[in-house]
N, C-alpha and C positions, 0 to 999 in steps of 0.2 A: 358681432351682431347679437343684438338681444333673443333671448328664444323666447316661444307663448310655449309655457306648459303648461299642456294640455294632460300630460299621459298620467298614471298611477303608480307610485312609487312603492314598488310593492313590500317593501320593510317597513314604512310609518302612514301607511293609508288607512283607512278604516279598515276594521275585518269585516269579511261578508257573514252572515248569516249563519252559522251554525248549529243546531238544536240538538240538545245531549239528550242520547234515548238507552233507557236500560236493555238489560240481557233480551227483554222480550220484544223490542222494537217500539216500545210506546216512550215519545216523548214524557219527560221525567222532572227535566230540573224548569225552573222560571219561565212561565209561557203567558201570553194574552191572547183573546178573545180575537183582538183586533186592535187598528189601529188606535193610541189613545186621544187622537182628535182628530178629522177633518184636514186633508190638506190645501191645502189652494191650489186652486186651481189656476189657469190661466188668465190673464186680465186679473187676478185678486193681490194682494197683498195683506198680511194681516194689520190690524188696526192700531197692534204694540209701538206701532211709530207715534201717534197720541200721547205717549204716556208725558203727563205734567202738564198738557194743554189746559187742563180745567183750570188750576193753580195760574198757567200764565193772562188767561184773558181774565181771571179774577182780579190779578194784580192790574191789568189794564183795566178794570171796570166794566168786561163785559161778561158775556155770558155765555160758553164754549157750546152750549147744546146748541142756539140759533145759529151758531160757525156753521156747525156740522151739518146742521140741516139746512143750509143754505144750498150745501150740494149733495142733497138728498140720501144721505144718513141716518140713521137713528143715534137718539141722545147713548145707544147701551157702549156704542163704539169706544166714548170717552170710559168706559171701566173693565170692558170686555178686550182684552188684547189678544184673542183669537179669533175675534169677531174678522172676517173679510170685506175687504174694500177694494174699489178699482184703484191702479194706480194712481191713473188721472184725478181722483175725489182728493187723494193722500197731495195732488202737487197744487192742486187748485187753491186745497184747503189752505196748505203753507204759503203759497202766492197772496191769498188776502189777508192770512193774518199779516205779512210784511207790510201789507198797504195799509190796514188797519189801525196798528201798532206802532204804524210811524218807525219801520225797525228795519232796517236793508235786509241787516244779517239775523234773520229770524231764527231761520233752519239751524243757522253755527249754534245760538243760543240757547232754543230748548236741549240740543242734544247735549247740550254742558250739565243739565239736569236731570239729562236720561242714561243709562249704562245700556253696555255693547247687548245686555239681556230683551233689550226692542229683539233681535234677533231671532228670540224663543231659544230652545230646545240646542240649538247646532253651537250656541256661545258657549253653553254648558263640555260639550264634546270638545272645541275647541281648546278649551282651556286644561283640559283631563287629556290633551295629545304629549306625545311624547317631545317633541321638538315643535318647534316657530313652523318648520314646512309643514310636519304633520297637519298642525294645528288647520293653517292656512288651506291646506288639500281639504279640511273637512267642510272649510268653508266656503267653496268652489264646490264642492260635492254637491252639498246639503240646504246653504241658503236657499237655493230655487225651490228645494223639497216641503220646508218648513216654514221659509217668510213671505218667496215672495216669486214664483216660477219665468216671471219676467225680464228678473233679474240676471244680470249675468257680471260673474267676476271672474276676474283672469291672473297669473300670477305673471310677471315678465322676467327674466333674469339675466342681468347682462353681466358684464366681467367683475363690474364693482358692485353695481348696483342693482336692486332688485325694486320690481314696482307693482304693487296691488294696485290693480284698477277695476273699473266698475262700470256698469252702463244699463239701462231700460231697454230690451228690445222692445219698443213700441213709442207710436209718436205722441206724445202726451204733451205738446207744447213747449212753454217757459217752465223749467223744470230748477230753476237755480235754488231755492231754499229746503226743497228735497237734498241737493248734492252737495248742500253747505251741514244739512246735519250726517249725510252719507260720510264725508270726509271727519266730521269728529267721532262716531261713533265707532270707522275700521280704523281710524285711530287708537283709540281708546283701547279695542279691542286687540292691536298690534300690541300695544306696551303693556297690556293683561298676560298676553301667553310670552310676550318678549322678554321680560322681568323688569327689576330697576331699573336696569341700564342701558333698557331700548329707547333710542331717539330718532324717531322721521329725520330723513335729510332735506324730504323738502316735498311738496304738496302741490300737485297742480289741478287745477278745476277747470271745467266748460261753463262757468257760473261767468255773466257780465259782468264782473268785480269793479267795483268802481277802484281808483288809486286808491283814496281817501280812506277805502275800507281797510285795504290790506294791512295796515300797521297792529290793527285789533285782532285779524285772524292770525294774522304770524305770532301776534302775543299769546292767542289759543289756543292753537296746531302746537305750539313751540318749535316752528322748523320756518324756512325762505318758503313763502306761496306766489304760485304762477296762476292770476288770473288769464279768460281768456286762452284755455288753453284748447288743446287737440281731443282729451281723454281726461278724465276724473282718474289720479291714483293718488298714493300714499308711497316714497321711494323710502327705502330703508337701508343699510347694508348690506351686500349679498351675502355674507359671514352670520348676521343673524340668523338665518335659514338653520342653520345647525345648532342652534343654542337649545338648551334645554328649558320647556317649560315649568318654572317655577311650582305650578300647580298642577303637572302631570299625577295620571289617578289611575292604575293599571286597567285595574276591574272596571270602573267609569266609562274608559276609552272602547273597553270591549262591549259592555252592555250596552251604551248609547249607540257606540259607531254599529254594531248588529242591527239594532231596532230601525236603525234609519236606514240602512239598507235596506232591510227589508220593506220598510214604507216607500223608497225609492222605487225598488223592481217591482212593486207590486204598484207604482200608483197610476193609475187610471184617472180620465178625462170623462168616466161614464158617468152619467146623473144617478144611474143605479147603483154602481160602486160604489161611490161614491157617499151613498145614503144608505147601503150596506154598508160601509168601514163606518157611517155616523153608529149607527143601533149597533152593531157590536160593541163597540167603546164605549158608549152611554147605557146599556141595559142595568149592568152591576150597578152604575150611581145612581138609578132612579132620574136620569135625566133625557129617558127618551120619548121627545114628543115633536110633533110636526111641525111647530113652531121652534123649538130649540132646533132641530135639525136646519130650519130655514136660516134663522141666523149665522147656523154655523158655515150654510152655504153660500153665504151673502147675496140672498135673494128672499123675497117674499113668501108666504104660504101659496100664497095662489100662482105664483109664478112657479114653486117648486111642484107642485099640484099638476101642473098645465104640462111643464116635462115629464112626468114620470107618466102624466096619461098620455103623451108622446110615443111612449116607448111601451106602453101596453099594462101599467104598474100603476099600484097603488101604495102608498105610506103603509097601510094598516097590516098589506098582505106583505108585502116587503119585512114589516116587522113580525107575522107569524113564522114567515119562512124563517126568520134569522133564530129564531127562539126553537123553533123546532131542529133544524140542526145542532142548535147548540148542548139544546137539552142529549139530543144523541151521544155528543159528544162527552159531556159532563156523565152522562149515565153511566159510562164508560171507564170511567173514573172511578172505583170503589171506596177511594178515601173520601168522595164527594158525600154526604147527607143528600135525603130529598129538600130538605129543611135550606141547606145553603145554596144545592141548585136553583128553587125556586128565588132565592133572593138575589141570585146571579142573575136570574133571566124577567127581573123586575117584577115580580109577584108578588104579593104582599104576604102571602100565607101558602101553604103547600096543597090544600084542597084547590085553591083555583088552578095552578101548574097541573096538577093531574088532570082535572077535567080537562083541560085545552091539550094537555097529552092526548088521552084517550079521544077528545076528538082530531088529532089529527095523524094518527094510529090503530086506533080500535084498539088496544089494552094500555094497562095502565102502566108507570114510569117502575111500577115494580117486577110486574112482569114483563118487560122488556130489558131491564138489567138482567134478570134471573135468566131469560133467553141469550144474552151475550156474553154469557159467562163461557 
């Protein structure tokens, strides 16, 4: 009988979170602020599934920004692969350009000119695992973390054979040219951590395949495809499982595989956390404004505006409070400058950081250090 693993193999799974702190108890080595982007939330996926859209309606002679805002998008989606989208926008979208483009196998074909990197962040980890399970554990972990919280992948493993499968939870309709690039891309992505010598045995889809089609996807996939099927997987060897990734990254594995745990256990469904993990992560680049933060949430100004005065909150105050913590924390730091504090917590010069210190302290970032000594 085949199993679902589910469980955590505790020799090649990510490491949790660990922070190395000196003799005196104060974290020491590689630390952030926050998270370094926005995660999706529920109903979101991020927009990295676009990537080469532009290029392909060009070659058909259209014009991808009126695709996308057909169903209510903005043109930034086609360049922004962090940008959030509902799933349903992401399968609508593929569902016309197939009608459009006169193309069945749409989804098969852009993903032939997109790499397993539509992913984000977790392909990177995956590929810096020690082993094909490793790898695979990170991406059952982490996908939902990073691409698309919707999503859900499962690993199956039965005597010979082993099967990556995939699924929406959520009813998003005729879904077939999403699950036609889902199948090239954890493809692609199997024979990345798999080496040369990984080959699919064989590929089944819930996609209405026509007959007709299948002789092109088998020449794509390179394995036997089952349209019409029960579940969307990718079967492979159950022997690969133990193969060593080719581009296993010791330090990689632990720095990435930390950081997304932690963005894991930590992440929240709040509108407030959520837009506190935004301003931590954008203060240092000079990219935090209510308009960035909206795109990142994939939602409007005013719509982000309307929640947070929901919950008793404002953008502006949201971002003193994060600034004022932070500076505490930074103050705290004696290797830190006032000079690069300030530039941490998006100030343009060190007189402005003091006064909004001092206004929201009554003394100033000097004598507050000098007191925490």
């Amino acid at each position: 009988m085949p199993q679902y693993n589910s469980g955590q193999d505790a020799q090649t799974a990510a490491p949790t979170f660990q922070p190395v702190r000196t003799a005196m108890g104060q974290s020491s080595f590689f630390s952030l602020d926050g998270p370094l982007d926005v995660a999706p939330g529920g109903g979101q996926v991020r927009a990295a599934n676009f990537a080469g859209l532009a290029q392909v309606a060009r070659n058909h002679g259209r014009d991808a920004r009126g695709i996308v805002e057909r169903y209510g998008m903005e043109a930034r989606v086609l360049t922004d692969p962090e940008s959030l989208i509902a799933p349903q926008q992401l399968a609508d979208t593929f569902e016309y350009c197939s009608t459009a483009f006169d193309d069945p196998l749409f989804g098969l074909h852009i993903a032939t000119i997109q790499d397993p990197e539509v992913f984000g962040c977790v392909t990177a980890l995956c590929r810096s695992a020690p082993t094909v399970r490793a790898g695979i554990r990170c991406l059952i972990d982490f996908l939902p973390v990073v691409h698309a919280p919707d999503c859900e992948v499962v690993l199956i493993e039965g005597r010979e054979t082993a099967e990556l499968t995939w699924l929406v939870n959520a009813d998003i309709g005729v879904n077939d040219q999403a699950n036609y690039q889902a199948a090239m891309l954890n493809t692609k992505l199997l024979q990345a951590i798999g080496g040369p010598g990984f080959r699919p045995s064989w590929v089944s889809l819930s996609a209405d395949t026509r007959s007709s089609d299948l002789p092109e996807i088998e020449k794509t996939l390179g394995c036997r495809v089952v349209g019409h099927s029960a579940r969307n997987s990718v079967a492979f060897p159950v022997h690969a499982l133990e193969q060593p990734v080719p581009s296993a990254n010791r330090l990689l594995f632990k720095l990435l595989g930390s950081y997304l745990q932690r963005v894991k256990s930590e992440h929240s469904q709040s509108i407030i956390d959520k837009v506190d993990s935004f301003i931590r992560g954008s203060l240092a680049r000079g990219t935090c404004s209510i308009e960035r933060c909206a795109e990142k949430t994939g939602m409007s100004v005013r719509t982000l505006q309307s929640r947070l005065s929901a919950e008793g909150a404002k953008f502006s105050e949201l971002v003193e409070k994060q600034r004022e913590t932070l500076a505490k924390a930074h103050l705290a730091d004696k290797r830190l400058s006032l000079d690069e504090i300030a530039d941490r917590l998006g100030y343009g010069e060190q007189t402005s950081f003091g006064r909004a210190f001092k206004r929201w302290t009554g003394i100033t970032p000097q004598q507050y250090r000098a007191s925490s000594c």
